[in-house]
VOPAGU-2260 file (C-alpha; in pm, 1 decimal, decimal comma):
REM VOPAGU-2260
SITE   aa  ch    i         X         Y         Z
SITE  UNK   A    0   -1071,8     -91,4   -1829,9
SITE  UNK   A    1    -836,8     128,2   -1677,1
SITE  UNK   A    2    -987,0     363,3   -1400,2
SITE  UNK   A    3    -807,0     719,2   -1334,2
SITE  UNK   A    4    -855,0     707,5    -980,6
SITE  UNK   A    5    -647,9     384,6    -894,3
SITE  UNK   A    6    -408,1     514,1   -1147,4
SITE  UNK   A    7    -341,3     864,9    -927,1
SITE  UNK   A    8    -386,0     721,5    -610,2
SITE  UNK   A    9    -150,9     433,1    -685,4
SITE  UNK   A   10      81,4     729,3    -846,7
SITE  UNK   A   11      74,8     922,6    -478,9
SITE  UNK   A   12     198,4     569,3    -276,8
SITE  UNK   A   13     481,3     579,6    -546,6
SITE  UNK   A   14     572,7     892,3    -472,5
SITE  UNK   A   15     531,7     864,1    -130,4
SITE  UNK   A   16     762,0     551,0    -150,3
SITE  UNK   A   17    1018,9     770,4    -390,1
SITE  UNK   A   18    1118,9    1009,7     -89,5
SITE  UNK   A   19    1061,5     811,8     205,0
SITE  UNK   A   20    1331,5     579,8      57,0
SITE  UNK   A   21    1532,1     939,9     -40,1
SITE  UNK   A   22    1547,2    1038,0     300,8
SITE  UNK   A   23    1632,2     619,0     460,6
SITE  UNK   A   24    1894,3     553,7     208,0
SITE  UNK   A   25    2031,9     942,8     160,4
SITE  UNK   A   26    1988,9    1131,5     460,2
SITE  UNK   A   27    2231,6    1123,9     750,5
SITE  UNK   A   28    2210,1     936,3    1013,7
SITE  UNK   A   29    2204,5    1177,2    1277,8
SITE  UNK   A   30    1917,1    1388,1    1146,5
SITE  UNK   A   31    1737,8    1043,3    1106,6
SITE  UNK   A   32    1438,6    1224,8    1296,5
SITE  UNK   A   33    1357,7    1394,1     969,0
SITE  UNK   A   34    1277,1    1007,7     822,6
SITE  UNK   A   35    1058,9     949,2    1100,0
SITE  UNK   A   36     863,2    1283,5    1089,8
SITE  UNK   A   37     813,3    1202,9     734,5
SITE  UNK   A   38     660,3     908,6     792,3
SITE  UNK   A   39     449,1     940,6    1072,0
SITE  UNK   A   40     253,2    1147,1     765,4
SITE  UNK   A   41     320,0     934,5     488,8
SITE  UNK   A   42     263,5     591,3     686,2
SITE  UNK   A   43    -180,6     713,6     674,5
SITE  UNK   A   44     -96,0     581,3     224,6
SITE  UNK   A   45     263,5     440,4     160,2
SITE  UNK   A   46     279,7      57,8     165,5
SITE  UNK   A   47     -86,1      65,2     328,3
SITE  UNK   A   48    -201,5     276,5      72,1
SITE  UNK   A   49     -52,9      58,3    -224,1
SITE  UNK   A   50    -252,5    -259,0     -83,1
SITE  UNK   A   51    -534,6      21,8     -87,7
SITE  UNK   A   52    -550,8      55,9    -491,0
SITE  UNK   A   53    -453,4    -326,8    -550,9
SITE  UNK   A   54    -809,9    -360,6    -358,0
SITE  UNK   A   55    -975,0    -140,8    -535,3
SITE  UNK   A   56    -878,7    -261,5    -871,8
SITE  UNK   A   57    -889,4    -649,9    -714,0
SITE  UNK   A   58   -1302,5    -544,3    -637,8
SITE  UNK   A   59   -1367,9    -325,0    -968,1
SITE  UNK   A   60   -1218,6    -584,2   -1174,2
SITE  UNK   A   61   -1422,9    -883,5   -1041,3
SITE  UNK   A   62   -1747,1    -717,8   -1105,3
SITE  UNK   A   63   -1626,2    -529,4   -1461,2
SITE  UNK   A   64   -1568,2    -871,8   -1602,7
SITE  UNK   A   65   -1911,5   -1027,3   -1473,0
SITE  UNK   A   66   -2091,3    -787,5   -1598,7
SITE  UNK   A   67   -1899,1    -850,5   -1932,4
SITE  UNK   A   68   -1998,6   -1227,8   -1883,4
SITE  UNK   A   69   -1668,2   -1378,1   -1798,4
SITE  UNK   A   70   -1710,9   -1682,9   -1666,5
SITE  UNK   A   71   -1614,1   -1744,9   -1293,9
SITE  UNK   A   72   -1356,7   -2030,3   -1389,9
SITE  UNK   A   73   -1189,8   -1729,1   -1634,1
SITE  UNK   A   74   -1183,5   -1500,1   -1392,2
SITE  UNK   A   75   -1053,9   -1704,9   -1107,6
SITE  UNK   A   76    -786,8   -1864,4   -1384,8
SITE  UNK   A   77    -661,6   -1482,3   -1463,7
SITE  UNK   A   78    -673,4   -1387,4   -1149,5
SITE  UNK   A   79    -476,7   -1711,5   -1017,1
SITE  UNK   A   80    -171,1   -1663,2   -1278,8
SITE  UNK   A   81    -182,0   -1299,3   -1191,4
SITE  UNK   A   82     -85,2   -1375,0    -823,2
SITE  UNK   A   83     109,6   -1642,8    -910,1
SITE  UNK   A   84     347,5   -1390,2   -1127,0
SITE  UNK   A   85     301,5   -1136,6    -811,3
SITE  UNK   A   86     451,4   -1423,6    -584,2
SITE  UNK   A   87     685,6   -1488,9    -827,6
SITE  UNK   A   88     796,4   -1135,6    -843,5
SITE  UNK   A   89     801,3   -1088,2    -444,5
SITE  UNK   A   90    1004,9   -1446,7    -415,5
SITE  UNK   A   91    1262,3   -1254,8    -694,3
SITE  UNK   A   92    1313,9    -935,2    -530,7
SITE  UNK   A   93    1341,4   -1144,1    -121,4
SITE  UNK   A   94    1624,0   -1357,6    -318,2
SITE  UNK   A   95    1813,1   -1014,4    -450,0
SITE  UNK   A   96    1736,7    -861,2    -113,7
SITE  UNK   A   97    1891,9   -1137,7      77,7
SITE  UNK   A   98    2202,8   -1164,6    -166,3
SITE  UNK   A   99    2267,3    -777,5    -141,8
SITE  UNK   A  100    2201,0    -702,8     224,0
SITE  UNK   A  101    2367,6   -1033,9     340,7
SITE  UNK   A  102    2047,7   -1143,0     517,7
SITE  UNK   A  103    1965,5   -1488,1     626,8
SITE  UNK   A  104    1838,0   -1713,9     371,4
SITE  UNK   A  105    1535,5   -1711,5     624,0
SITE  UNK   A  106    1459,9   -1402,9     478,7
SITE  UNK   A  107    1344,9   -1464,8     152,7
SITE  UNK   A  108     973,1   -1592,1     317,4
SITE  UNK   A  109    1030,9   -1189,8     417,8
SITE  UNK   A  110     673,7    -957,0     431,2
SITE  UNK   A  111     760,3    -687,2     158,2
SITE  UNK   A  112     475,9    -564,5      10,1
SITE  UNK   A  113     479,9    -775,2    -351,2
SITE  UNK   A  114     441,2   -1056,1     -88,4
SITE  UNK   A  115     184,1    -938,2      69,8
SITE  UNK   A  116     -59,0    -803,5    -224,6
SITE  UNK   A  117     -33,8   -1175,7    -342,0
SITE  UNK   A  118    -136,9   -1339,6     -33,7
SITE  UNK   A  119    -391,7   -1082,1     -10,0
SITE  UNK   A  120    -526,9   -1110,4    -381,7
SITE  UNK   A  121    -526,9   -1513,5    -270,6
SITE  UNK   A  122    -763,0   -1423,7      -2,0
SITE  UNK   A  123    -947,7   -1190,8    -158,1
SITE  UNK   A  124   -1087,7   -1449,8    -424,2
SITE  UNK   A  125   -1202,8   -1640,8    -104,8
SITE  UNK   A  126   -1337,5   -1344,7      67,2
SITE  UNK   A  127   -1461,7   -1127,5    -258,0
SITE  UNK   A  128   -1818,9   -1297,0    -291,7
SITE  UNK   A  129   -1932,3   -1212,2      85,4
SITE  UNK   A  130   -2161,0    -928,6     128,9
SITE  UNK   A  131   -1956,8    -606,4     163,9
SITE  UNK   A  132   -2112,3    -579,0     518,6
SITE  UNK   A  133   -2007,1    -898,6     605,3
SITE  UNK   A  134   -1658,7    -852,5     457,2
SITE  UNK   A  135   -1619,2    -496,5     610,0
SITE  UNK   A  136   -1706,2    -626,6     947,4
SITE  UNK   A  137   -1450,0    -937,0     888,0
SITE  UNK   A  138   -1146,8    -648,9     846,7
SITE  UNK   A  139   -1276,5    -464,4    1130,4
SITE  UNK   A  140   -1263,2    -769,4    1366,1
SITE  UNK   A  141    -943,7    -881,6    1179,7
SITE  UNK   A  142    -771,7    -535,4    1301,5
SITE  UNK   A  143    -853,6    -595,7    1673,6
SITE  UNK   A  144    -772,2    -966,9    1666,6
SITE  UNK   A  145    -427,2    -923,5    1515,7
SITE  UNK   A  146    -259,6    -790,6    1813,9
SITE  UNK   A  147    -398,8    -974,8    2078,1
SITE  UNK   A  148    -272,3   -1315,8    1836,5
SITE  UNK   A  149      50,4   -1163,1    1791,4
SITE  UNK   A  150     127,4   -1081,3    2146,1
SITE  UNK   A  151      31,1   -1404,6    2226,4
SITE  UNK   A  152     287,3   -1555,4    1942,1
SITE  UNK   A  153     521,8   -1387,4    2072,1
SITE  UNK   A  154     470,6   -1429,8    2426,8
SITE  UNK   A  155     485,8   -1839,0    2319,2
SITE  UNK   A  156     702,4   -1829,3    2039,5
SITE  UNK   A  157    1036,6   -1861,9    2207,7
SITE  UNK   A  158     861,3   -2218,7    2407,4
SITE  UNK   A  159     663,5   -2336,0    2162,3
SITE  UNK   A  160     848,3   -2468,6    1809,3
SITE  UNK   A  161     441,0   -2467,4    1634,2
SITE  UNK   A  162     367,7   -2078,6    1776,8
SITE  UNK   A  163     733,5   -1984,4    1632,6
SITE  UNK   A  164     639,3   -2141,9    1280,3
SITE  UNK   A  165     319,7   -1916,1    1283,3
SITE  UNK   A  166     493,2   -1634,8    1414,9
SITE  UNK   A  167     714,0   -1673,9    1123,0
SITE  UNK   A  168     495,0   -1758,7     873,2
SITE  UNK   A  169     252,7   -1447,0     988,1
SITE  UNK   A  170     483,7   -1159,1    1093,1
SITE  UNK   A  171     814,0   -1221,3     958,4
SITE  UNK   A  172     956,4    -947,5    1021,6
SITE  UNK   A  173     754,1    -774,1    1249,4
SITE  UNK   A  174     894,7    -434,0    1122,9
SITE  UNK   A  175     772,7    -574,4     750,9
SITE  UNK   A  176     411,9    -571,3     583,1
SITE  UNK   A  177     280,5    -893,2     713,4
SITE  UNK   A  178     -50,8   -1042,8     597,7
SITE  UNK   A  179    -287,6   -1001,6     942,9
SITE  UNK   A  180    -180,9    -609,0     978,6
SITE  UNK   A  181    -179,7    -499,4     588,9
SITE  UNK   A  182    -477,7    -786,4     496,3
SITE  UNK   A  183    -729,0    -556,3     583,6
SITE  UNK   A  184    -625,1    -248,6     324,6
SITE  UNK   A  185    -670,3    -506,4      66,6
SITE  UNK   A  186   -1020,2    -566,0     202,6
SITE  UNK   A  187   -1173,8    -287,6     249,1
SITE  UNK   A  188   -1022,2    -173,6    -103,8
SITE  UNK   A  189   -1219,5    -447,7    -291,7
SITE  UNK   A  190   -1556,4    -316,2    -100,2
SITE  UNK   A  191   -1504,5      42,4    -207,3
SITE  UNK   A  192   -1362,1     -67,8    -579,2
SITE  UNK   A  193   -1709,8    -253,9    -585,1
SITE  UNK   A  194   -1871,7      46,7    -509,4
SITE  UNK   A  195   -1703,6     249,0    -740,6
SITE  UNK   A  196   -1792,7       6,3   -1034,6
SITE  UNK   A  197   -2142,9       6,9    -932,1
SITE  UNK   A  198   -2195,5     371,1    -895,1
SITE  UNK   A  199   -2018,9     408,4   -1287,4
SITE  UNK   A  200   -2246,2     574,7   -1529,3
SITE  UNK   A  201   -2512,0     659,5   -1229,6
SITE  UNK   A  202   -2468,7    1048,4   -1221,4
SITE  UNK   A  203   -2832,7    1066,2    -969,5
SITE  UNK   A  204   -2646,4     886,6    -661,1
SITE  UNK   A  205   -2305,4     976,7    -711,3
SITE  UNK   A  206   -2290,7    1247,5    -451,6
SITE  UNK   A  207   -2496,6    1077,2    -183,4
SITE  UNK   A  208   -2300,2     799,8    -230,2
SITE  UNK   A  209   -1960,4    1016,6    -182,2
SITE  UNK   A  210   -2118,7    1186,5     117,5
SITE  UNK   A  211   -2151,5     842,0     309,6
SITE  UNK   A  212   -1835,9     727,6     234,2
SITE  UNK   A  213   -1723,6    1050,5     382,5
SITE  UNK   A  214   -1899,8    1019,3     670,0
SITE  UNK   A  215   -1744,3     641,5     702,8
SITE  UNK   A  216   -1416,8     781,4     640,8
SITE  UNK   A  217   -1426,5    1057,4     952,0
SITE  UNK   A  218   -1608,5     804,6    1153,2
SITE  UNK   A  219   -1298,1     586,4    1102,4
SITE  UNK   A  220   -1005,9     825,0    1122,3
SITE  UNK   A  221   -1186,2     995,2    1401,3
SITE  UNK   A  222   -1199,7     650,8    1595,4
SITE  UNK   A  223    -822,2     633,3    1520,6
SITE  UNK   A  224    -706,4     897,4    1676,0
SITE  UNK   A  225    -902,3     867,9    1960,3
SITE  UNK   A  226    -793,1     548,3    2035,1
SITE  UNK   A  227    -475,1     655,7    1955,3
SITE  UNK   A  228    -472,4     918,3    2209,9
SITE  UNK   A  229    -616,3     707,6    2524,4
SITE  UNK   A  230    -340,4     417,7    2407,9
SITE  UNK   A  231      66,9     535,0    2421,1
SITE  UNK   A  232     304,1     334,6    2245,3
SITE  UNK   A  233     474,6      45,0    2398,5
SITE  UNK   A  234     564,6    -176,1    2104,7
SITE  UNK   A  235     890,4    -216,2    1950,4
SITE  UNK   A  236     824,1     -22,5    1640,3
SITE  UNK   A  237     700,4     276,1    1898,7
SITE  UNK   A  238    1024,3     218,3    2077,1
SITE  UNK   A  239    1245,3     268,6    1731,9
SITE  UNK   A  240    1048,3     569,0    1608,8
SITE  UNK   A  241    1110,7     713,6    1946,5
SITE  UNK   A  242    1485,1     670,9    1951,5
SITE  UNK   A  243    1518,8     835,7    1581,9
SITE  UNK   A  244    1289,7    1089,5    1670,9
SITE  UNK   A  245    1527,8    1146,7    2035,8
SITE  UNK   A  246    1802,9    1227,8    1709,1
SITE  UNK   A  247    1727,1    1585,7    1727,2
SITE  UNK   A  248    1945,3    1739,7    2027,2
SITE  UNK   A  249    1704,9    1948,1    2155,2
SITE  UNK   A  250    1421,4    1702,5    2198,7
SITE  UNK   A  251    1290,7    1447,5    2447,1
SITE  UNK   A  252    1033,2    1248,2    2303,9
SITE  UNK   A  253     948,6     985,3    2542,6
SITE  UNK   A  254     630,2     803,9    2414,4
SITE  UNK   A  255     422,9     894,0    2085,4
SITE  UNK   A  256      10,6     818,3    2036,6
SITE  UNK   A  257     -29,1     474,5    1936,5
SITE  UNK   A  258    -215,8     589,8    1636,3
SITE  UNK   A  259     113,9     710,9    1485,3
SITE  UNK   A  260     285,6     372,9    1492,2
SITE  UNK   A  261     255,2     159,0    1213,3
SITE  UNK   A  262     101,8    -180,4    1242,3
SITE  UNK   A  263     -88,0    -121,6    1558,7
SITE  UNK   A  264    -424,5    -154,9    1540,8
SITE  UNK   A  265    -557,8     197,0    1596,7
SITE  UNK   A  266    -332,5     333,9    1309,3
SITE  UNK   A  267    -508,6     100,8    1098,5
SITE  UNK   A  268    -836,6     218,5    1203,1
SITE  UNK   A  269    -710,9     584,4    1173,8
SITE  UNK   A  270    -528,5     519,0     788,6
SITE  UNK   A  271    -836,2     341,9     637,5
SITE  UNK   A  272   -1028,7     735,9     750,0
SITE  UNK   A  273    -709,1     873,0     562,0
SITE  UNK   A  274    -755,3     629,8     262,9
SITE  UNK   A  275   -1118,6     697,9     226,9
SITE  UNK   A  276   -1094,1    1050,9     231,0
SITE  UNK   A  277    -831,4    1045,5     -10,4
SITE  UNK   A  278   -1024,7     784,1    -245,6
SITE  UNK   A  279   -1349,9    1059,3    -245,6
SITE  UNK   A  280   -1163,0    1364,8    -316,6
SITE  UNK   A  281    -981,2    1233,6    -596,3
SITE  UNK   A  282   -1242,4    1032,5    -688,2
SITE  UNK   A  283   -1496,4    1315,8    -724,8
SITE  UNK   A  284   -1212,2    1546,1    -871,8
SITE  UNK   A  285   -1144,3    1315,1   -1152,3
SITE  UNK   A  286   -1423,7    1085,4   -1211,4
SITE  UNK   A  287   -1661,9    1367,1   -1106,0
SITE  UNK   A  288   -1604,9    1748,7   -1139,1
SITE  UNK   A  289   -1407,4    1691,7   -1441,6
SITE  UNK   A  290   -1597,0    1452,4   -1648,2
SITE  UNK   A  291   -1925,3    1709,5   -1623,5
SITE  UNK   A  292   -1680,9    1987,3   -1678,9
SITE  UNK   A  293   -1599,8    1766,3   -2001,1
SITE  UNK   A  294   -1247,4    1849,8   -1909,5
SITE  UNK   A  295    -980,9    1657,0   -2174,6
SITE  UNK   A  296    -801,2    1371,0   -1982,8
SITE  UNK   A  297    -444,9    1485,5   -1983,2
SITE  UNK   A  298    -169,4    1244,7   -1863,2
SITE  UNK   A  299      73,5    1342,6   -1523,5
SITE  UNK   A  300     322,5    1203,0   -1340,7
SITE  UNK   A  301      94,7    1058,1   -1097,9
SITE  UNK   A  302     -96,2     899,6   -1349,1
SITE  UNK   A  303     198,1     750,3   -1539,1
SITE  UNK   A  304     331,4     659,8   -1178,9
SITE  UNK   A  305      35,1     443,3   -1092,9
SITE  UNK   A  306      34,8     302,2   -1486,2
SITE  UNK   A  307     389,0     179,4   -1403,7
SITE  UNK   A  308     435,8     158,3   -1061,2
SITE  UNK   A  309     512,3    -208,3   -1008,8
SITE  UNK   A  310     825,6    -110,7   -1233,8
SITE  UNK   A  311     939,4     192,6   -1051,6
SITE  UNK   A  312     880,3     -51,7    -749,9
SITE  UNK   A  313    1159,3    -287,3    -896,1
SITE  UNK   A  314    1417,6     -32,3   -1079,6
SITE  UNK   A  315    1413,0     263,4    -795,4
SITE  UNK   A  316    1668,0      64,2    -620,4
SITE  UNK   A  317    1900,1     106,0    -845,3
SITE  UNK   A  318    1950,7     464,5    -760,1
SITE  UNK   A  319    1994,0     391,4    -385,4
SITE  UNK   A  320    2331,9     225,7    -529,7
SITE  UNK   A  321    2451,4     553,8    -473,5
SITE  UNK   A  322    2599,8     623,9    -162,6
SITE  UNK   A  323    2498,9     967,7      12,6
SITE  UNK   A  324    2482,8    1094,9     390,0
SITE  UNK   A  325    2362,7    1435,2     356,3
SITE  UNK   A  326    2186,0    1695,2     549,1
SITE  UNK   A  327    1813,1    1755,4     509,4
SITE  UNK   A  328    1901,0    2065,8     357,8
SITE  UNK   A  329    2033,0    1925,8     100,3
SITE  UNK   A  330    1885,4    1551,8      83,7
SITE  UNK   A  331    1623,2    1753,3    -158,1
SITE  UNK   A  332    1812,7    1801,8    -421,9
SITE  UNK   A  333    1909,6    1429,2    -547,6
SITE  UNK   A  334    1521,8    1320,3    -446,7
SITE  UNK   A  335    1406,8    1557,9    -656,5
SITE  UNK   A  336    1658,2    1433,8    -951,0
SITE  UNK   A  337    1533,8    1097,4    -870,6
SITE  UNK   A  338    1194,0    1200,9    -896,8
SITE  UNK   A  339    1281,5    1393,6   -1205,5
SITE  UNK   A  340    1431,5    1064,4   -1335,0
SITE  UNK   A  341    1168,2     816,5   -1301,8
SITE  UNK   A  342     899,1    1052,6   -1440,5
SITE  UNK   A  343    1141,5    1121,5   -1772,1
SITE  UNK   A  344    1124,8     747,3   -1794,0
SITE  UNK   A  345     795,0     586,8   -1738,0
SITE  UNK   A  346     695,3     928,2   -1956,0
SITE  UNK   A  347     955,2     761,6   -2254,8
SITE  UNK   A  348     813,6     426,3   -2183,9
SITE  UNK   A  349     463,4     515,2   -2202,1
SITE  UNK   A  350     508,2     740,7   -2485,4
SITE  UNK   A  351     759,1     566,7   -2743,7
SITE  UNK   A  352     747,0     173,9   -2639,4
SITE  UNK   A  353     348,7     224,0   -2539,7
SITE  UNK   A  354     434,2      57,6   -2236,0
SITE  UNK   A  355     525,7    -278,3   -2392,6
SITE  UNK   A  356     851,1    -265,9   -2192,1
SITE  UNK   A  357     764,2    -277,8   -1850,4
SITE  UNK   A  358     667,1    -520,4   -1591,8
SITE  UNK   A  359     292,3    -422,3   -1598,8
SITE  UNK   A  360     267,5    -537,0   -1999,6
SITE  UNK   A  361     481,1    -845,0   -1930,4
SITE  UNK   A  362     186,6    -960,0   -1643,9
SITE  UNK   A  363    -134,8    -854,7   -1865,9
SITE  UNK   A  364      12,6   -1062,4   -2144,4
SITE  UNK   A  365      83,4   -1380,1   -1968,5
SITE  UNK   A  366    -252,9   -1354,5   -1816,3
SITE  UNK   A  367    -465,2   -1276,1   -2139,5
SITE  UNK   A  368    -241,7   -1474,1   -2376,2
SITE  UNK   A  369    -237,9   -1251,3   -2610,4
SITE  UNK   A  370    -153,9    -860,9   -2709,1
């Protein structure tokens, strides 16, 4: 049961992920203050946001195929070979990584975000039958206890051979999605794709229900930036967005609010607000306004970039094969052909091979064993 929502919100991380990669791979690196303006915006649902979904879908699923009367050992089993593929997948695309960009080899145990949805998924089969309380309070303690456990790593790392295992096991690299910073998108995805399955087919509490999740959502974004605000950046990633950002001549950007930097704790707080928000507008646009409107479901490109998104995820890079250093004047014009490109494609692929070429068919029909 495919849900419309996940699709389009899935399709906007895509997207997101289509020009932020544009502007690192195309743009010049002088005006590489352009990248970093972009995303400080798109950092609230890029990687973070793609976790997001695979929570939702991770929670919706679980309880769609109880109430169907799977049993437990079924679902786990599907569940299991489904992040075993993932893992699979992630260990793939490390190998090609570290083969093209002449890493280490210690880089294929590298946090890219295939990596991390399967570790998460792993998790999340431990974590999914706690109370959503319980579980939301978990993520919530999670996010303030992963800093103070990675400073300490890496306070001890460099005189301890145990604390430098963890540290690399945990945060490898720290610039990457590791499992303690991005764990908690996955969480608090399976609460609200819970929610979402349980409020299907009740019309009565719909909007009540989309009015506390609202308030949730400010409560946390608000929280965010606050936090944000009282704390300044001091952490390495706050350091490097601060040096791109110092790109543009005429600027002097000397510290930024530490709910702009990804990976700290208060721009987690402050992107789960975003997520929310985002989650209830579309939500209520799609699942809501336009199903009582009795609207006819037409496809998009953000649908049909959520449908196959773990494909555009693999074959985008392709493109970046191209070499460019170009001005952001101009930087539009081939992310917009690349845009252009993968829509024209997934479109074919969904329209003439009914999807039975990509990635996402491949996955469903190892798991189910059959078409």
């Amino acid at each position: 049961m495919r849900v419309r929502t996940f699709d389009i919100l899935r399709g906007i991380s895509i997207l997101l992920m289509l020009i932020t990669h544009g502007f690192l791979y195309w743009l010049d690196p002088k005006d590489a203050y352009i990248l970093i303006i972009f995303r400080l915006i798109s950092n609230t649902f890029l990687v973070n946001g793609f976790i997001f979904v695979s929570g939702l879908s991770f929670g919706f699923s679980w309880n769609h195929q109880i109430e169907k009367g799977v049993l437990k050992k079924e679902i786990y089993r599907r569940s299991l070979i489904r992040t075993l593929l993932i893992l699979i997948l992630s260990f793939i695309f490390n190998i090609v990584a570290v083969l093209i960009n002449d890493y280490g080899w210690n880089n294929i145990w590298y946090w890219y975000v295939l990596q991390s949805i399967a570790l998460s998924r792993l998790i999340g089969l431990v974590l999914i039958k706690i109370p959503k309380r319980t579980r939301f309070l978990f993520l919530i303690i999670l996010i303030i206890l992963t800093p103070v456990l990675l400073n300490w790593f890496q306070m001890n790392k460099d005189h301890n051979n145990i604390m430098n295992i963890f540290y690399f096991i945990l945060f490898n690299q720290i610039n990457a999605n590791s499992i303690l910073i991005f764990l908690p998108f996955f969480l608090i995805g399976t609460i609200f794709g819970q929610e979402i399955f349980e409020l299907h087919g009740s019309k009565d509490s719909t909007k009540n229900m989309l009015k506390k999740w609202i308030y949730l959502g400010l409560i946390m974004l608000l929280s965010g930036i606050i936090i944000g605000i009282l704390q300044f950046v001091d952490s390495e990633l706050g350091t490097y967005y601060i040096i791109k950002l110092n790109r543009n001549p005429n600027w002097n950007v000397q510290t930024l609010p530490l709910f702009f930097i990804r990976g700290s704790y208060a721009w987690c707080i402050y992107s789960i607000g975003w997520e929310i928000l985002i989650l209830v507008f579309v939500f209520y646009i799609v699942e809501v306004k336009r199903k009582n409107k009795g609207l006819e479901e037409k496809s998009n490109i953000l649908l049909l970039f959520g449908k196959y998104s773990l494909s555009i995820y693999f074959c985008h890079y392709l493109f970046f094969m191209i070499q460019l250093e170009l001005s952001p004047v101009f930087i539009w014009l081939p992310i917009l052909l690349l845009i252009l490109t993968v829509w024209l494609a997934v479109h074919f692929l969904n329209r003439c091979g009914k999807g039975t070429y990509s990635i996402e068919y491949l996955i469903s029909f190892i798991v189910k064993g059959k078409n």
